[in-house]
N, C-alpha and C positions, 0 to 999 in steps of 0.2 A: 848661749852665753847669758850670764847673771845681769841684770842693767846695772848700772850703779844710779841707781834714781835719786842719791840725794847730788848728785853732779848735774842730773837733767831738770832738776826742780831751778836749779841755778840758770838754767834758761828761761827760765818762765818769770820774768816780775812780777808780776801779777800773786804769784802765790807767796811774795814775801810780806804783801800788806794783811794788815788787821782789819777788820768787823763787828760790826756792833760791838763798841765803844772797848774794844782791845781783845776781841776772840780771834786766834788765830786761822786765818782763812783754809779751810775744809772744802776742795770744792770738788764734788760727784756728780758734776751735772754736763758730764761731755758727750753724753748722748744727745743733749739739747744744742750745746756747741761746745768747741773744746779750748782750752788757752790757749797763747799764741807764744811760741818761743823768740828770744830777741834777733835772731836772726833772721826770720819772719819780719819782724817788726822795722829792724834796719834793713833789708830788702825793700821795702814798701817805700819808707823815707827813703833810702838812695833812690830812687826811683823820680820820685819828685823833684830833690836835691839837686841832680843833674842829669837829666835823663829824657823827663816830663814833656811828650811832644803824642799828638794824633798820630796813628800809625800808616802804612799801605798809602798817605796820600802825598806824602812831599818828600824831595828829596835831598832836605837839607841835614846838617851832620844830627842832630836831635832825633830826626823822623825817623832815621834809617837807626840809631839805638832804640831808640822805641819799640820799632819793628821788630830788632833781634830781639829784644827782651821778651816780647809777647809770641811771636814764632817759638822763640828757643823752647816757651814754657811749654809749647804745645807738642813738641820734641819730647820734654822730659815725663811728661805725663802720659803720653805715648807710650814711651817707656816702664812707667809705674805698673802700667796696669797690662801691660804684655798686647799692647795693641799690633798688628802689622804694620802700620806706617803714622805719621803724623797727622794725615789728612781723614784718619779715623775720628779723632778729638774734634768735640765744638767745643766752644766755649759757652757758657748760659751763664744766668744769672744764680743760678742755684738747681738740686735734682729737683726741685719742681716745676723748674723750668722746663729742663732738660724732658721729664716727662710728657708735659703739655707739648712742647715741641712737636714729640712723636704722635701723641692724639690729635691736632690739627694739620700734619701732614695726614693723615686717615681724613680727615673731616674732610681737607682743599680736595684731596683725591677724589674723595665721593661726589665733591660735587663737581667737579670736572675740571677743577685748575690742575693746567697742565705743567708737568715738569719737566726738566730738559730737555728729555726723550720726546716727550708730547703724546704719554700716556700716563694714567693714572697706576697701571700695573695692579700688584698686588693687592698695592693699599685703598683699593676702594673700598667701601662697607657701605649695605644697606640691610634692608630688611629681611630676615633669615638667619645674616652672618651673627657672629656670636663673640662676643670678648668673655674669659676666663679673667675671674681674679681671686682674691681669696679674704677671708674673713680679716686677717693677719696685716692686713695694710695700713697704711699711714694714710691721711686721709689725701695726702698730695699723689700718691698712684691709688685712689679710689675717684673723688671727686672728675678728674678728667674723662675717666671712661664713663660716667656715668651722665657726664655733658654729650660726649659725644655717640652714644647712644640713642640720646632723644634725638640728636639733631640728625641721624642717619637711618633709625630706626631699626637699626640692631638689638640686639639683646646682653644682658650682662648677665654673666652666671659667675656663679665664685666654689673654690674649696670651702667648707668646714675646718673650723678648730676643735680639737678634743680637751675634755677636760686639762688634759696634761700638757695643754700649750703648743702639741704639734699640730702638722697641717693631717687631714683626715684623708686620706691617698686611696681610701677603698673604692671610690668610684673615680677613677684617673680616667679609665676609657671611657665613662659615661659622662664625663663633664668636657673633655676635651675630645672633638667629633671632626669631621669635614665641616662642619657648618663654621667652626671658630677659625677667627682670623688674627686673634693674638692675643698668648697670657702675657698677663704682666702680676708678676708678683715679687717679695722682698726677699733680697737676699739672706739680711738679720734683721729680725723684728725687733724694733724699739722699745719696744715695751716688755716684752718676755725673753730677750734675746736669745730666741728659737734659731737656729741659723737652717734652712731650707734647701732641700736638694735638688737645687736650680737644675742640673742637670739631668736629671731622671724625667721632669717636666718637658722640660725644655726637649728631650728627644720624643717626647712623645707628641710634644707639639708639630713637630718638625716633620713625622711620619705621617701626618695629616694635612703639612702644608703650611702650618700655623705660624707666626712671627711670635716670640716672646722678646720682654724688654724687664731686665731687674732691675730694682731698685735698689743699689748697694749702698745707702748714705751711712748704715751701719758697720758692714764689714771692707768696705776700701780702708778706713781708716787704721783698722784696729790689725790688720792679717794681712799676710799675701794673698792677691786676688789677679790672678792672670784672666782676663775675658774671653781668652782661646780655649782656657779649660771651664770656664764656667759655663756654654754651652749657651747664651741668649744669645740673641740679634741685635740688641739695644742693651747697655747696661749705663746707670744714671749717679751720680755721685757728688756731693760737694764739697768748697774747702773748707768751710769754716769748721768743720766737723773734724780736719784732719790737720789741726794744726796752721791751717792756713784763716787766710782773710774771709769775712761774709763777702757779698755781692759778687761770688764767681762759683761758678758748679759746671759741669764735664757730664755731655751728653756723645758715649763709645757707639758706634756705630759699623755695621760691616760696610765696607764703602763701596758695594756694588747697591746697596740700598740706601746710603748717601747719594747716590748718584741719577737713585730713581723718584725720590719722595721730592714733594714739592715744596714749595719755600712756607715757611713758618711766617716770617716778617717780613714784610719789604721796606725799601730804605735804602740810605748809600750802603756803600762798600758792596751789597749782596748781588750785586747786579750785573751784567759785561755788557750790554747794551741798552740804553731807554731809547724809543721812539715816543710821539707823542700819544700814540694811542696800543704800545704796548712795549713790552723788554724781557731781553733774554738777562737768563741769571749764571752766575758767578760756577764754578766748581766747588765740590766738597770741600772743605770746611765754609769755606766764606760764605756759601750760600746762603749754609743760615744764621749769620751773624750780621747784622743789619744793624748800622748805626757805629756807632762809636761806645768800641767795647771797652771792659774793665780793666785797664793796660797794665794799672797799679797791681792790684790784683794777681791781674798773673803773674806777673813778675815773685810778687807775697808765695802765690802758692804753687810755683817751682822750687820755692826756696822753704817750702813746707816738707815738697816729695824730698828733697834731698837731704834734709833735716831726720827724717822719717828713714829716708834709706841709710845714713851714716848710721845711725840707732841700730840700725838694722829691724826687718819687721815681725821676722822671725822669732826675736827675744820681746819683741813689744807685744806677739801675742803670747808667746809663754808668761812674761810675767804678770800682763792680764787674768793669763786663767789660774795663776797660783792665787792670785786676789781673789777673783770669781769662788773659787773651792773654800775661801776662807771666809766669804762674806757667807753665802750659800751654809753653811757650816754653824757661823754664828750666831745667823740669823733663823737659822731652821730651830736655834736653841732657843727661841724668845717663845714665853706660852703667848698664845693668843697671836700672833703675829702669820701669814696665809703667805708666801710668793705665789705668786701665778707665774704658772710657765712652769719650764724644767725644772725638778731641784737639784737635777745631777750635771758637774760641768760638761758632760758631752753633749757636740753639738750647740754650743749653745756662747753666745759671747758676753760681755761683762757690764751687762745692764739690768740690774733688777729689779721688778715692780712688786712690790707687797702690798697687801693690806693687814692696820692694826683691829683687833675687837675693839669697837667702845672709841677712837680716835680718828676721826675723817683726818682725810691725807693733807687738808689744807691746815689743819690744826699742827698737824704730826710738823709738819714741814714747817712752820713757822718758830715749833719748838725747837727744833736742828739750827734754823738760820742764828738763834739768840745763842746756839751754841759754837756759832761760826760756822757748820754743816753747812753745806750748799747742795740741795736735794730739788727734785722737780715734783710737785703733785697736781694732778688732776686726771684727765683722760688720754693724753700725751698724743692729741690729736691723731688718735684709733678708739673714738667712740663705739663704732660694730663689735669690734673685737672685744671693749669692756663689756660691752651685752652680753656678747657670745657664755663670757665666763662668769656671768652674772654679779658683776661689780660695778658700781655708777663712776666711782674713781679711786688711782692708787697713787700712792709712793714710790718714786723712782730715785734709785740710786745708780751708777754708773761710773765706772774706771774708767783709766788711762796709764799711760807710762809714767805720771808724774806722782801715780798716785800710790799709799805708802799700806801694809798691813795694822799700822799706829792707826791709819786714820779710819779701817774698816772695824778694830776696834771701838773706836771714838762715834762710829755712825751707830754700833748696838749699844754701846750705853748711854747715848742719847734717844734712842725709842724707850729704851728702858727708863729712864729721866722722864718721857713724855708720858708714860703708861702712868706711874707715879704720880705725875702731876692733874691731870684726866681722873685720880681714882679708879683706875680702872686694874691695878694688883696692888 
């Protein structure tokens, strides 16, 4: 089904105001974060409005709506993402969270805090054992494993990138061995929007024993993404990216490994008994939610998925990739002008990094913002990968549903605008 995107832009306020000093706001930067629909936004405010109470600890009439609001959400995004049950879903602060989560439940493991069972299980890691990652990461599933690493004395190995933006798959059985205890790699890269065959990895880790955990902060948003067919043990995600509120992100987990991994935070709620010199902890989900969660939030980003599923997500990736073919297209027509990554839509979702000849991306970008463009340049926090493809920094551009074929227009005749002004044709 066709959107009618100039009905959904009418959800969006944000894209009715002006910019630098009367440019009509242009904004391609929802790979960084995405707008917020008013229903979103009046979800969050009802919420406050009459709602606004701690959850799980009282049982007065506020607490107990509190409660279903932040329950319900964990219900509905259950749902989103084809989980088995609700007690699959944590709630986190964001997928960076969600990621770290999983690498310090490895770390508590290793070093002998016990979890329910009152064994560390699988997730121990020491010296020998091996994490798989790949060039392709954002630096929030790079940075963790590479902490917890030193502190356990494992090893990190990674895939290769090819010139052409994909992951380098010819040694799959020489990087993934007995010795690894878990890839983690992206679902859609940020930066190249490579989208990755989580599942061909992911079985091969599995055959060896290995735990894999993706990072979807790219393709939950933008596609359907069932976690049953995508084949990880962990997959990570957040809302701000999909329509919903910052300060809440969704860490999927199989819940027989919720069940064994040890606690991330301690604090109230995560807990079922203290003594004074130790305590048992809470069941799946609560366990690792410690403290007093993002209530607002959830609430926000229930009212995102369902936003998201009226739409239908079906048509929000199609009409992405009709965008993606036209930008791709456009911009392949610019002299001087390089995308890194794929240039053909397959595979691949609606974020694209360039570089111009003669134009650093901080400049490029600056010249787009005066023209109302809202564009992201620098290394889009995947440093390695700009090495890899030997670029220091690029220009990012990136769709959504809100966004129009006028405006993919409007984004090449402003690099063209900037090449001009640069003397550089």
């Amino acid at each position: 089904m066709t959107l009618d995107v100039a009905r959904i832009r009418k959800d969006f306020p944000i894209l009715e105001r002006q910019v630098r000093g009367g440019q009509t706001l242009i904004y391609l930067d929802s790979a960084n974060t995405s707008q917020k629909p008013r229903q979103v936004i009046d979800a969050i405010s009802g919420f406050y409005e009459r709602h606004n109470a701690n959850i799980h600890r009282a049982t007065h009439e506020l607490s107990e709506e509190a409660t279903a609001a932040y329950e319900g959400a964990r219900v509905k995004l259950a749902s989103f993402v084809g989980a088995r049950s609700a007690s699959e879903i944590v709630f986190t602060k964001n997928v960076t969270e969600a990621i770290n989560l999983v690498a310090y439940a490895l770390g508590n493991a290793s070093s002998g805090a016990p979890d329910s069972a009152g064994s560390a299980g699988r997730f121990r890691l020491g010296p020998g054992d091996e994490i798989v990652v790949t060039e392709m990461e954002h630096h929030s599933d790079l940075v963790p494993w590479q902490l917890l690493c030193q502190r356990t004395g494992a090893t990190l190995r990674w895939f290769s990138v090819t010139p052409e933006g994909r992951l380098d798959l010819s040694n799959l059985d020489d990087l993934i061995t007995e010795r690894t205890k878990l890839v983690a790699l992206v679902h859609q890269s940020n930066v190249l929007g490579t989208i990755n065959p989580v599942k061909l990895i992911a079985d091969r880790a599995h055959a060896v024993g290995a735990l894999v955990l993706a990072d979807a902060a790219q393709s939950v948003p933008h596609m359907p993404v069932s976690v049953q067919d995508l084949g990880a043990d962990f997959v990570g995600f957040t809302g701000h990216k999909m329509c919903g509120p910052t300060g809440i992100g969704v860490l999927w987990a199989r819940r027989e490994l919720l069940d064994e991994m040890p606690p991330f935070l301690g604090g109230g709620e995560m807990i079922e008994t203290v003594w004074m010199d130790h305590s048992t902890f809470a069941a799946p989900p609560h366990k690792f939610e410690a403290g007093t969660m993002p209530i607002a939030e959830a609430a926000g980003l229930a009212a995102a998925a369902d936003y998201l599923n009226e739409i239908g997500r079906e048509s929000i990736h199609a009409h992405e990739q009709a965008l993606l073919a036209d930008a791709l297209a456009q911009l392949t027509d610019i002299a001087g002008l390089r995308i890194l990554g794929p240039t053909e839509p397959a595979d691949r979702g609606a974020a694209i990094s360039f570089e111009v000849d003669g134009v650093h991306p901080h400049d490029l970008s600056q010249v787009l913002d005066e023209l109302g463009i809202a564009v992201r340049a620098g290394h889009h926090c995947a440093w390695p990968l700009h090495r890899a493809l030997g670029v220091q920094a690029s220009t990012r551009a990136s769709f959504y549903l809100y966004n129009t074929h006028e405006e993919v227009t409007a984004l090449a005749d402003g690099i063209r605008q900037a090449q001009k002004f640069f003397g550089v044709i």
